[in-house]
N, C-alpha and C positions, 0 to 999 in steps of 0.2 A: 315301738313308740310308747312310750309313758307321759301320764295324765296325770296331774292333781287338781281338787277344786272344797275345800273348805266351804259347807255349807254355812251362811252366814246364821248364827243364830243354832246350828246343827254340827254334823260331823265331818270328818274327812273321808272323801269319797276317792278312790285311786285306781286308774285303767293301765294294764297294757295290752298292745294290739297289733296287729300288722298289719299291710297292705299287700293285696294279693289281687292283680289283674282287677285293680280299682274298687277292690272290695274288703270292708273288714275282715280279719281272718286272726283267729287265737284271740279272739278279744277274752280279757278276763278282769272282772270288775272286784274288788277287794274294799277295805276300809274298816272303819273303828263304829260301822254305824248298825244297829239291829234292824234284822231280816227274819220273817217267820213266814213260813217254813223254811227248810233248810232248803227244801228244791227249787224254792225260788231264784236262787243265787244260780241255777245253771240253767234257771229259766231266760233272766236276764241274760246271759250269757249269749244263748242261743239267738236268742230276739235281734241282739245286737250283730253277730256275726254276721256274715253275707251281706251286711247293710251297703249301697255305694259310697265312698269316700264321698260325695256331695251331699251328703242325707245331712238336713242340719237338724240345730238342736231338737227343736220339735217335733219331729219326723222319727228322731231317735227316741225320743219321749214316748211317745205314739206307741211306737214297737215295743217298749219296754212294758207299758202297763197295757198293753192287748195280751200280752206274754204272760202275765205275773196268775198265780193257781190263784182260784176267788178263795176270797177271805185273807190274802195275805195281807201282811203288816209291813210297813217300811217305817222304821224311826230313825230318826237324824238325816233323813235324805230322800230324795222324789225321784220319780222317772225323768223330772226335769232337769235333776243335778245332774243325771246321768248323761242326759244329751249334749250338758255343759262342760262337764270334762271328758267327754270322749271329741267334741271340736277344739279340747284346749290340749288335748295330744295330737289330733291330727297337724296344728298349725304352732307345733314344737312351742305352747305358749310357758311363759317364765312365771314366776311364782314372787312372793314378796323380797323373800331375803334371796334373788337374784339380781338387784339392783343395790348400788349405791344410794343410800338415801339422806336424806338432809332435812334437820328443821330450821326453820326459820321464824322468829319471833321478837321481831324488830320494831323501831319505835313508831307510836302513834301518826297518823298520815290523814288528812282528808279522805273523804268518799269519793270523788275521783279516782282519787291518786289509786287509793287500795282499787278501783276496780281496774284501773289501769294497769296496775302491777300484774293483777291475774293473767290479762291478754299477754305482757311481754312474758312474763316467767313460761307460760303454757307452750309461748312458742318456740322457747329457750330451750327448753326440754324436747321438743318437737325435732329441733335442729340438732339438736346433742351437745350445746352450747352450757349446758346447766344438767346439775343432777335433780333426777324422782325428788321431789321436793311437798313436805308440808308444811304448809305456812298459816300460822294463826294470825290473825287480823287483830290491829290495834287501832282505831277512830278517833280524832281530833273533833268530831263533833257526829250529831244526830245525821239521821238519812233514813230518806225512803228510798228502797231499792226495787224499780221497776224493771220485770224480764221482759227480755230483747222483743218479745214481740205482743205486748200487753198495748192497749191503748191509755194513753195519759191521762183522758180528761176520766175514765173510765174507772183509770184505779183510784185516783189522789184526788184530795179538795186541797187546793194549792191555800187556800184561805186557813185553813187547819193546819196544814204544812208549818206556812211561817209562822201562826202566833204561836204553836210549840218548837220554833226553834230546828224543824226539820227540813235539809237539803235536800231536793227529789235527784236523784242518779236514773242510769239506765243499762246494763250492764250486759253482757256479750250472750249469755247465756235464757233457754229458755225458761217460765215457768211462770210462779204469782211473786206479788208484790210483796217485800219485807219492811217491816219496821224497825231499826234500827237506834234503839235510843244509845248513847252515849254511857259506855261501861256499861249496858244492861243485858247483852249478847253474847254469847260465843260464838264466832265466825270462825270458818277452817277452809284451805286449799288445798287438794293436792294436785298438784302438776305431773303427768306421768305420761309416759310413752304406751302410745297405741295395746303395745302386744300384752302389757299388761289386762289389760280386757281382752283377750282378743278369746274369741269361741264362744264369748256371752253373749247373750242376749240384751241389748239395751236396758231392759227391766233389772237384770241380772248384777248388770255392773253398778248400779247404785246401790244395793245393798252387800256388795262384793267390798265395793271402797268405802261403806261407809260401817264396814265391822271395827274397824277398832275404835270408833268413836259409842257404838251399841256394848262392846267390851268392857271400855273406860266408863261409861254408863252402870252398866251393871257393877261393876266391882263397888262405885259409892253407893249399892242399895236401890236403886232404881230398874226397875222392872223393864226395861226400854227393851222395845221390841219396833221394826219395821214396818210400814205399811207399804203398800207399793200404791206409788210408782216412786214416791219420792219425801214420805213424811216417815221422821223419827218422834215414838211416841210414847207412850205407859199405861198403866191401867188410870190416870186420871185423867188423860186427856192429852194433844200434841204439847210436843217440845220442839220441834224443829223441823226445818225441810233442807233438801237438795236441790241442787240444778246442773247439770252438766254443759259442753260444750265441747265439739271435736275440733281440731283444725286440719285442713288438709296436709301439711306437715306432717301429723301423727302423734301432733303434740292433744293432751287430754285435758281439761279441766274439771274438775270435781269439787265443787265449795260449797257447805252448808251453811245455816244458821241457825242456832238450838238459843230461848230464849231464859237467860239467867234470872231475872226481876222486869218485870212489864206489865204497863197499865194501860191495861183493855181498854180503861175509856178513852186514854188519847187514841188507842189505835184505832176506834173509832172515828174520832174527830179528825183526824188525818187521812184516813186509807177509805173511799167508797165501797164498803163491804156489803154487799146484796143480802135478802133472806136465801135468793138459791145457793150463793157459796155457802152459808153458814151450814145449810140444812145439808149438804153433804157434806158438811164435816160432823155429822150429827148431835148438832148445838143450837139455841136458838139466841144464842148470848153471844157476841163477837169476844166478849171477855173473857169469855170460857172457852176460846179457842187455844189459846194457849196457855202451855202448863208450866210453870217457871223453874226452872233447878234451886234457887235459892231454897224454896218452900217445900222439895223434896229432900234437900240431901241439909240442909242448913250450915253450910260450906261457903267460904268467899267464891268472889268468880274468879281468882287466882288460884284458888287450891283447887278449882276443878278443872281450869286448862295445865293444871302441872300435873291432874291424873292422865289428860287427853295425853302430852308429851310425853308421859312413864309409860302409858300403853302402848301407843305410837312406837318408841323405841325398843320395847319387849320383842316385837314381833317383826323389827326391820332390820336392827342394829343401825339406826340412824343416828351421825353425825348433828351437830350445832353447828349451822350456821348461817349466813345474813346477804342480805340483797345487794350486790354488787352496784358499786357508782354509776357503773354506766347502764343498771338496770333501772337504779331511779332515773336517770337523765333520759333512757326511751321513755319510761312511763310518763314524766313530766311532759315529753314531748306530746305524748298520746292524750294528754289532760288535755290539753292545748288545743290541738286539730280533732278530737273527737268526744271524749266525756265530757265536757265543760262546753259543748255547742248547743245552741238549738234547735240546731238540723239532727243529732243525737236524738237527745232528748224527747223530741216529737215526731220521732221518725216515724211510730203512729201515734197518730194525732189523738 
């Protein structure tokens, strides 16, 4: 069995192994990343061997760095990367340029509509009805965008909302609330089948899918680096978050939002933001929460989704192409009977 797993932000880490009466056997761990000492490398080896086919990633972890001589060094990869591609061999997982892949950068659509697309596309992909798909988001107008399980009156001052012109949504996926002004965002999807993650760790997989937007970051100049569990950031402060969402199909959802030009004080006046959210993003200014690409890179917001799409394609050989009729016509239907309801919307109150 052979493994691969691209540390995000790191190096390429690569196993092969075999199964022998339910147990690792020949494990032998390889890559492009520095190791010091040299006997580390058959320490690791050793650690992992005998291990049972059920040992998950952290269990492998475990073994690896109980193993490693003191004082060793690991750069470009952890005992955790190791746990993550020794489970993405055992369960034969695929790699990026394993899949068909497709962009998709289509015209302007309501807040609805875009989050209705997520759920059909996600499930499209799910069924095998659609290819691995990224989709950049285009908006007909402002939105606030509440995760699936935030409380309404909690996140939004609906009084804020309207006088600037913002629709509140509420969308399938967990996490915190976004602001979404109108051309002031970059928003991304990607739609993928299960196996694509498969051997990570939940934590794992958002910074796994969300490399080649930390990639296309870095190439314009910006320092962007990960935070876990789910913010993309730099040395002046956040740019953007993640959220995910699985379906029982198998279909994945993965869609950010990194902010282009944004004015802190409307996201004030809009969004209920506490001293305690702030003070764990370690800011006492909600203004200063986010850091805007305009004012890093001084690039329109079309030349930095055309870097997102040139990265994108680098690393997929992805196709162009557009959301089928009858994927709008499910979505429209889905606007219909669930994003545009108040039973939605205030599903907590």
């Amino acid at each position: 069995m052979h493994g691969e797993y691209k540390v995000p932000g790191g190096k390429l880490v690569v196993v092969d192994l075999e199964v022998d009466d339910g147990r690792i056997a020949q494990f032998r761990l390889a890559g492009d990343f520095f190791l010091e000492p040299d006997t580390a490398l058959e320490a690791i080896n050793d650690a992992v061997n005998g291990l049972p086919v059920e040992s998950d990633a952290s269990v492998i972890a475990t073994a690896v760095r109980d193993a490693l001589p003191e004082g060793a060094q690991l750069l470009g990869f952890t005992p955790e990367a190791v746990g993550t591609v020794v489970r993405r061999a055992l369960v034969t997982a695929p790699g990026w340029r394993d899949f068909d892949w497709e962009i998709v950068h289509d015209k302007a659509v309501s807040p609805a509509m875009n989050l209705a697309l997520d759920e059909v596309l996600t499930s499209r992909v799910g069924e095998g009805r659609r290819r691995p798909t990224l989709r950049i988001w285009e908006w007909d107008g402002s939105a606030v965008v509440i995760g699936s399980f935030q409380s309404y009156r909690n996140e939004v001052d609906p009084e804020g909302a309207a006088r600037h012109g913002f629709d509140v949504v509420r969308r399938i996926s967990g996490g915190g609330a976004m602001l979404i002004p109108e051309g002031q965002i970059i928003t991304y999807s990607l739609y993928v089948p299960a196996s694509l993650v498969a051997g990570m760790t939940f934590a794992d997989s958002y910074a796994f899918l969300d490399d080649f937007a930390l990639q296309a970051l870095r190439s314009l100049g910006i320092d962007a680096v990960y935070r876990p569990l789910n913010d993309i950031a730099s040395s002046t402060g956040k740019i953007g978050g993640a959220a995910q969402k699985r379906l029982a199909n198998g279909g994945v959802l993965h869609h950010a939002s990194l902010s282009y030009d944004l004015d802190g004080q409307v996201m004030t006046e809009v969004l209920r933001i506490g001293r305690e959210k702030l003070s764990d993003k370690g800011t006492t200014s909600a203004a200063k929460r986010v850091d805007p690409l305009r004012s890093q890179t001084g690039l329109s917001r079309e030349e930095i989704i055309d870097r997102f799409i040139e990265t994108f394609r680098s690393l997929t050989a992805a196709e162009d192409g557009t959301v089928a009729d009858d994927e709008y016509a499910a979505a429209e239907e889905l606007v219909e009977t669930k994003f545009s309801t108040d039973a939605w919307l205030h599903r907590v109150p």
